[in-house]
C-alpha positions in Angstrom: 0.0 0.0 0.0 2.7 2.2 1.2 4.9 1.3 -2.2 1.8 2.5 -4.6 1.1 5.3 -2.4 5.0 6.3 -3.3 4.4 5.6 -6.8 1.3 7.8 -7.3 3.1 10.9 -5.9 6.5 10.3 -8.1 4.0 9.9 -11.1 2.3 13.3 -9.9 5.2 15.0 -9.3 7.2 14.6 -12.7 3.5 15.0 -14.6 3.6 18.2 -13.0 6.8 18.9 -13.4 6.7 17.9 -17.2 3.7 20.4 -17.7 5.5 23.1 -16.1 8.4 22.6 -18.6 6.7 22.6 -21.6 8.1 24.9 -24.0 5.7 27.8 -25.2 5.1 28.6 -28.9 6.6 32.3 -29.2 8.7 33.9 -32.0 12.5 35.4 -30.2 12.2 39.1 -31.6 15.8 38.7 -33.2 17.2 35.7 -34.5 20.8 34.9 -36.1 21.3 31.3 -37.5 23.6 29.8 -39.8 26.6 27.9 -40.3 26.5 25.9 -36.9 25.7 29.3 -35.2 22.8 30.7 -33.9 22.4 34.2 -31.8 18.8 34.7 -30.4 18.2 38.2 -28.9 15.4 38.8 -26.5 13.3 42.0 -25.9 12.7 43.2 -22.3 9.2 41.8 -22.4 10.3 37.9 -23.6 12.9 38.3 -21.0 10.5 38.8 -18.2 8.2 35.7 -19.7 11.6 33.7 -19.3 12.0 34.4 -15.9 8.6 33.4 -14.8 9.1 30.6 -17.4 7.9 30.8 -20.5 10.2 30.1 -23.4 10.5 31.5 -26.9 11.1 29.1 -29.7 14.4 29.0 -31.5 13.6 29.4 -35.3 12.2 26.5 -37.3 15.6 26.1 -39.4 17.4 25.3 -36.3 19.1 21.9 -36.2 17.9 19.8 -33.1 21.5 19.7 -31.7 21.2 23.6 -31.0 17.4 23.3 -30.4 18.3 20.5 -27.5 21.1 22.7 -26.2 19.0 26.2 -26.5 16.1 24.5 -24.4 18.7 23.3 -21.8 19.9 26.8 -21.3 16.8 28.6 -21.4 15.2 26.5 -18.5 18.4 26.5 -16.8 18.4 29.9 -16.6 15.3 31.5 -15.8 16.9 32.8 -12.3 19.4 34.9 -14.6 16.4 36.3 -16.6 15.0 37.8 -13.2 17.8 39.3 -12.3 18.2 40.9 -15.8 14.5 41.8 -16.3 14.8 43.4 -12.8 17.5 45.8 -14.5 15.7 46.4 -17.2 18.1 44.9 -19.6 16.9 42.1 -22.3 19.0 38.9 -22.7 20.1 36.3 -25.5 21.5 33.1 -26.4 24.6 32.4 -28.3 25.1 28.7 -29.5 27.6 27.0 -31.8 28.8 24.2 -32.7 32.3 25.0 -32.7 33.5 24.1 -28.9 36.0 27.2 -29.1 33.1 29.4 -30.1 31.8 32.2 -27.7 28.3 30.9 -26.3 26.2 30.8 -23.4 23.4 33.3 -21.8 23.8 37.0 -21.7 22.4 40.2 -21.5 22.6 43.5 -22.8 21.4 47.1 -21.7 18.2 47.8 -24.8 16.0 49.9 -25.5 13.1 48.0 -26.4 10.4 46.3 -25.2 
């Protein structure tokens, strides 16, 4: 009894979980892609929606390797977006495929929203 109890609440807790990861269908304002690269800038507004987490889409053209990778960062990074959005600064991703590449989250003063 005890075991299935155990069960039921693991099975809760990573349904949950699973719908509060789900990414959300938005177009990033700015988006740079090609040659293993891709640059996605965010406005002030889409970085506020990725602090409470809701996650633009990389464009469709994207190859799953940077789409997998973009996804990681953006969830793993929605602490980051807070503290940026607080600022009043927008963010971005930079992915490559080149390891010796420049790439990761950042942010940047802007002016719009």
């Amino acid at each position: 009894m005890k075991k299935s109890a155990v069960v039921l609440a693991l099975a809760g807790a990573i349904a949950g979980t699973t719908a509060l990861a789900t990414p959300t269908p938005a177009d990033a304002s700015v988006a740079s892609c090609g040659e293993g690269r891709c640059t996605v800038y965010l406005s002030k507004s889409e970085t506020r929606a990725l602090a409470n987490g809701n996650v633009p889409a990389p464009p469709a053209a994207t190859a799953w390797q940077l789409k997998a990778a973009y996804y990681s960062l953006a969830y793993g990074h929605r602490w980051f977006a807070g503290q940026y959005a607080n600022r009043g600064w927008c963010s971005g991703f930079r992915l490559s495929i080149y390891p010796w590449e420049s790439q990761g989250y950042f942010g940047y003063a802007c002016n719009w929203n």
